[in-house]
MARKEGU-752758 format. One record per residue (C-alpha): residue in one letter; x, y, z. Coordinates in nm, 4 decimals. Layout:
REM MARKEGU-752758
 aa       xx       yy       zz
  A        X        Y        Z
...
END
This chain:
REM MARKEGU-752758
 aa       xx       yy       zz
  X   0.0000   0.0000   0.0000
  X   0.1038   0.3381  -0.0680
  X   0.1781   0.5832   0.2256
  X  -0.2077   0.7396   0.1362
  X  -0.3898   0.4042   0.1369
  X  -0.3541   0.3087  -0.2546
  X  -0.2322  -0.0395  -0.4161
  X   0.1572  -0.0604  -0.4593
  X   0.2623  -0.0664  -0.8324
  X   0.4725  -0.3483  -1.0187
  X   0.6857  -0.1024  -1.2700
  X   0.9769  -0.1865  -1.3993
  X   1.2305  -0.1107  -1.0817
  X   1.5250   0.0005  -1.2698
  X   1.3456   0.2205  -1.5163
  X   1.3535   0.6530  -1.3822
  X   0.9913   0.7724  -1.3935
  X   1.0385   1.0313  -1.7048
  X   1.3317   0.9471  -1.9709
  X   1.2866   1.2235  -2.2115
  X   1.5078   1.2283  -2.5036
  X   1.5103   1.4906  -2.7784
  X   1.1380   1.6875  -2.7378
  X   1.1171   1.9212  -2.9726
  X   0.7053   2.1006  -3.0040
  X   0.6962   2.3281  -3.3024
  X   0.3724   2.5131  -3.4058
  X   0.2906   2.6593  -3.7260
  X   0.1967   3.0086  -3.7540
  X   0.1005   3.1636  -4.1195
  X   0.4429   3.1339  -4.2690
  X   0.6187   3.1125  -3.9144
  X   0.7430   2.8049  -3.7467
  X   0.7516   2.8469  -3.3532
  X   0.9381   2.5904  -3.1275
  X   0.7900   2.5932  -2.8080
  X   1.0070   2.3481  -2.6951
  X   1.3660   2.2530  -2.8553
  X   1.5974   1.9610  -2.8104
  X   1.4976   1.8937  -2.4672
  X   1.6642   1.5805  -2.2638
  X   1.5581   1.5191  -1.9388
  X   1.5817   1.1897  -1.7248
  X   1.3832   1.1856  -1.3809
  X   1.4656   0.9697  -1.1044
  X   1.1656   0.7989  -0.9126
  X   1.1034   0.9919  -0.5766
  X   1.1978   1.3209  -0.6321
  X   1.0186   1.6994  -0.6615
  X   1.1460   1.8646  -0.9157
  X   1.0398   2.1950  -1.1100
  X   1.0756   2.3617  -1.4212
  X   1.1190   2.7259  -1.3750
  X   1.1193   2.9763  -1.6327
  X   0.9037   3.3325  -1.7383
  X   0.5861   3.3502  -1.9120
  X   0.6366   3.1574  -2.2625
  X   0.9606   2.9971  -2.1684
  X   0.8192   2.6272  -2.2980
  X   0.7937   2.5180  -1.9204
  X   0.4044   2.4472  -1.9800
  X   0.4040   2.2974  -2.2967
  X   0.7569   2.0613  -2.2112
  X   0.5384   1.9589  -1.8937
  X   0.2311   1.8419  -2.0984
  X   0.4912   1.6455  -2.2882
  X   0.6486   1.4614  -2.0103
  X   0.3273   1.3812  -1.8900
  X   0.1989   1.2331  -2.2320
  X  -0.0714   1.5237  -2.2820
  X   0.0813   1.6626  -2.5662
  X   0.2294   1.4692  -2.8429
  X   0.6222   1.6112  -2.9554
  X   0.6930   1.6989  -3.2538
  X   0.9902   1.4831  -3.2558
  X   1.2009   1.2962  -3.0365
  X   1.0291   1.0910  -2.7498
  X   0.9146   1.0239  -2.3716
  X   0.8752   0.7328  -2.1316
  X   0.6926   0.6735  -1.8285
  X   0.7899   0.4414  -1.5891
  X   1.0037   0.2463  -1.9051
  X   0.7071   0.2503  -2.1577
  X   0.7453   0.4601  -2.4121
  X   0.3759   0.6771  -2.4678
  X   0.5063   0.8731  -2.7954
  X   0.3860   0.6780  -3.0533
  X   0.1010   0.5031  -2.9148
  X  -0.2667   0.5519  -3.0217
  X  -0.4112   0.8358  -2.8667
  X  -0.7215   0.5930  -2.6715
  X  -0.3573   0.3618  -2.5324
  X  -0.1749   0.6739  -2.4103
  X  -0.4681   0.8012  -2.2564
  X  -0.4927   0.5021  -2.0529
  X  -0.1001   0.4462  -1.9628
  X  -0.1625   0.8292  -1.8462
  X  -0.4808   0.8248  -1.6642
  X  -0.3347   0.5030  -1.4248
  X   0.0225   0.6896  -1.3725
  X   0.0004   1.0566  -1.4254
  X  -0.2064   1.2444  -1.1896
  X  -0.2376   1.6060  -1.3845
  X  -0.3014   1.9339  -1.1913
  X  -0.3937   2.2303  -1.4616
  X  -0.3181   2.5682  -1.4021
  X  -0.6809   2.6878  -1.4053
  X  -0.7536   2.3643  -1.1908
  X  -1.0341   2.2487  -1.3971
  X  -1.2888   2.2224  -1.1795
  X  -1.6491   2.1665  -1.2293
  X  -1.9054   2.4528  -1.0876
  X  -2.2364   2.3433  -0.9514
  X  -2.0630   2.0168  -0.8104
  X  -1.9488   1.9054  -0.4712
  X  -1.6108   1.8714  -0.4065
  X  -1.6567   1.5487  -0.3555
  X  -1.8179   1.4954  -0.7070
  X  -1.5185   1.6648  -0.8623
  X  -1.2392   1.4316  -0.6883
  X  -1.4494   1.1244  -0.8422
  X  -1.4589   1.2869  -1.1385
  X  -1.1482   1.0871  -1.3364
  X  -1.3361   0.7366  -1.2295
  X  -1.6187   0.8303  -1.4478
  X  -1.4201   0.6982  -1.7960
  X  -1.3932   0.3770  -1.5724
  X  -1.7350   0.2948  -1.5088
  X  -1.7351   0.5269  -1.1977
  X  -1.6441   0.5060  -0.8205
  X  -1.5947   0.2093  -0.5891
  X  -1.6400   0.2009  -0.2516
  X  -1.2457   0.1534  -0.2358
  X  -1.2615   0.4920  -0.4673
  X  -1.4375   0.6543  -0.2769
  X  -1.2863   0.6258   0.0762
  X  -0.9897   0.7299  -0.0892
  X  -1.1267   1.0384  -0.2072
  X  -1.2496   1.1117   0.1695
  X  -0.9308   0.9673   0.2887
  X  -0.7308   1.2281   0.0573
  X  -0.9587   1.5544   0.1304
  X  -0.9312   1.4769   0.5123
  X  -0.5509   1.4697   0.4769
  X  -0.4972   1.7837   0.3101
  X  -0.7177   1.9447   0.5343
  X  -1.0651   1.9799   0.3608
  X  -1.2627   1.7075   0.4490
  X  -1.5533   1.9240   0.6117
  X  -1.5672   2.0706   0.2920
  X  -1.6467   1.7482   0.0516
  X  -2.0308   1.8290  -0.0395
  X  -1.9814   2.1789  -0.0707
  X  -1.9671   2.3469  -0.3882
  X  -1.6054   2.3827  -0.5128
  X  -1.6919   2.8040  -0.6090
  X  -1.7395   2.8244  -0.2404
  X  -1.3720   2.7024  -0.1326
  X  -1.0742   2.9671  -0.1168
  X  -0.8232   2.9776  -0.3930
  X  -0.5831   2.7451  -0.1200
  X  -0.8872   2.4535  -0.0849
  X  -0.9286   2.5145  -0.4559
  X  -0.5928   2.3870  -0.5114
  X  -0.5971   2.0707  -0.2699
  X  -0.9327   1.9842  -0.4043
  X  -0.7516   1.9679  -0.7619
  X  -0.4701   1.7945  -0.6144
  X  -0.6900   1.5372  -0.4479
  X  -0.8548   1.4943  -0.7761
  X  -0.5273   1.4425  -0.9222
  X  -0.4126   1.1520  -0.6802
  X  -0.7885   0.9548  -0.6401
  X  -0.5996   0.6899  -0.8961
  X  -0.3153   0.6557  -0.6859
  X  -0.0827   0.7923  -0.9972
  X   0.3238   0.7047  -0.9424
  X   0.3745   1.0298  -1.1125
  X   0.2244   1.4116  -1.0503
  X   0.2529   1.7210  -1.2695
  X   0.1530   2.0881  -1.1845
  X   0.1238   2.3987  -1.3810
  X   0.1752   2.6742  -1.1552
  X   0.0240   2.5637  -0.8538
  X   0.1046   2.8287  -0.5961
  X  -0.0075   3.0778  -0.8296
  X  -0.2614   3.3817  -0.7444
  X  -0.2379   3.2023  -0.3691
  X  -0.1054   3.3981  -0.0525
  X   0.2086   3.3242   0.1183
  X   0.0687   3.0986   0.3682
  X  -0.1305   2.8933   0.1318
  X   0.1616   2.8809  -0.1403
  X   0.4068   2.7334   0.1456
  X   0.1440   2.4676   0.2669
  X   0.0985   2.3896  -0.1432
  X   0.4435   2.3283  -0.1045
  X   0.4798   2.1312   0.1720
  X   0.2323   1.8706   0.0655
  X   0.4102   1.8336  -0.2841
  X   0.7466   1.7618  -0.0341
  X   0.4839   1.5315   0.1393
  X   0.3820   1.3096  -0.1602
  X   0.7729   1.3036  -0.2558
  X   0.8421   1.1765   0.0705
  X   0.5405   0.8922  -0.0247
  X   0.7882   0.7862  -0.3036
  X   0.5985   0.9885  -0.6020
  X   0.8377   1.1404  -0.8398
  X   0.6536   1.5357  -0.8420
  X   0.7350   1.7753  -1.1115
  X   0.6232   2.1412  -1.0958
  X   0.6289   2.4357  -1.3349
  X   0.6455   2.7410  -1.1714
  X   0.7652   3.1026  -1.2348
  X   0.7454   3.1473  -0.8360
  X   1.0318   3.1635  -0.6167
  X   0.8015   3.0531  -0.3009
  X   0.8540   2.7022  -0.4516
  X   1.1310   2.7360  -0.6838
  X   1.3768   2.8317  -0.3866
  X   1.2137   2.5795  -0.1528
  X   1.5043   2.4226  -0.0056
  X   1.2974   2.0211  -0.0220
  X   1.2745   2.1045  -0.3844
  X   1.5541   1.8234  -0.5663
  X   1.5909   1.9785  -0.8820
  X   1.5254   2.2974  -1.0607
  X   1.5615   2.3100  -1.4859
  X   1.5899   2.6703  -1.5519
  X   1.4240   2.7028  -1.9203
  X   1.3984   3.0102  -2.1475
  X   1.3057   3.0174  -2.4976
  X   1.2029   2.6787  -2.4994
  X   1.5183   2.5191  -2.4129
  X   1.7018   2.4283  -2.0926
  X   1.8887   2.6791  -1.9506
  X   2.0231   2.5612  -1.6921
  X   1.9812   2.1858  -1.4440
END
């Protein structure tokens, strides 16, 4: 069992939890090609938080949807957990992602006019919907970052810091090896950004591997933080 109450996973031991190699994204604009992301390498050891940090429109985003298998590179390729997701059919990487990659957007993503509660269950309705075992994970999860008295209210009634946990819970109700965030002590005060924090540290210390991308030096300069890949212009600045 995991340190949360999930099943243990069976992945190849040996194999890092992201070996990216070569990720180029380029976009076409009119007559203008525009690499978001160029000649990226990147290998991530199991068990450790690391972030990408770079400004506005340094590729961080978009090179974190592609180690995460959300976006498709334009060339060169990514695996998870020793299974390469690049050139798989979109309906097989969708379901190597949605059992090891628990994805927390920017904007959060979550649903108005639905409990909180709702919204954690929400990636278990591809699957046929919640189990009992689902389920007391999701209440398990919400009472450990703090917000189990909030689990049948509406989510537009939390603060921007429950907002974020409720996403993050959402995020881990599969028990994913493997979390990505975009941004997620953004638009949050001090206080909540440094708890944010210190429950990414947390699910580190479970044995996740947690990767963050982040223009904010609340988390960036976090001393539990591993690893920080400096990007600009869509490459890697610095590691």
């Amino acid at each position: 069992m995991s340190a949360d109450g999930g099943e243990a996973r069976d992945d190849a031991a040996d194999a890092p939890a992201i070996a990216a190699e070569g990720l180029r994204k380029r976009y076409v604009d009119g007559s203008r090609r525009i690499d978001a992301v160029a000649d990226v390498t990147l290998t991530v050891p199991r068990g450790q938080l690391w972030v990408l940090r770079g400004p506005s429109g340094s590729g961080k985003t978009t090179l974190l949807g592609m180690l995460g298998g959300m976006l498709v590179p334009s060339r060169g390729s990514v695996a998870l957990m020793g299974d390469d997701v690049t050139h798989l059919r979109d309906h097989h990487r969708t379901e190597v992602r949605r059992h090891r990659v628990g994805f927390v957007f920017q904007e959060l993503s979550l649903v108005s006019r639905m409990s909180v509660r709702e919204n954690v269950l929400l990636p278990l309705v591809p699957l046929g919907g919640a189990t009992k075992a689902h389920e007391r994970r999701a209440e398990a999860l919400l009472e450990r970052f703090g917000i189990g008295d909030r689990a049948d209210s509406p989510v537009e009634s939390l603060s921007g810091g429950q907002r974020q946990r409720a996403a993050l819970a959402r995020g881990l109700v599969l028990d994913p090896p493997l979390v990505l965030l975009d941004e997620p002590t953004a638009h949050l005060d001090t206080d909540n950004a440094l708890e944010v924090v210190a429950l990414l540290a947390e699910l580190r210390d479970d044995g996740r591997t947690v990767i963050a991308a982040t223009h904010d030096p609340r988390l960036a300069d976090d001393a539990r933080v591993d690893r920080v890949i400096r990007m600009r212009d869509g490459r890697v600045e610095e590691a």
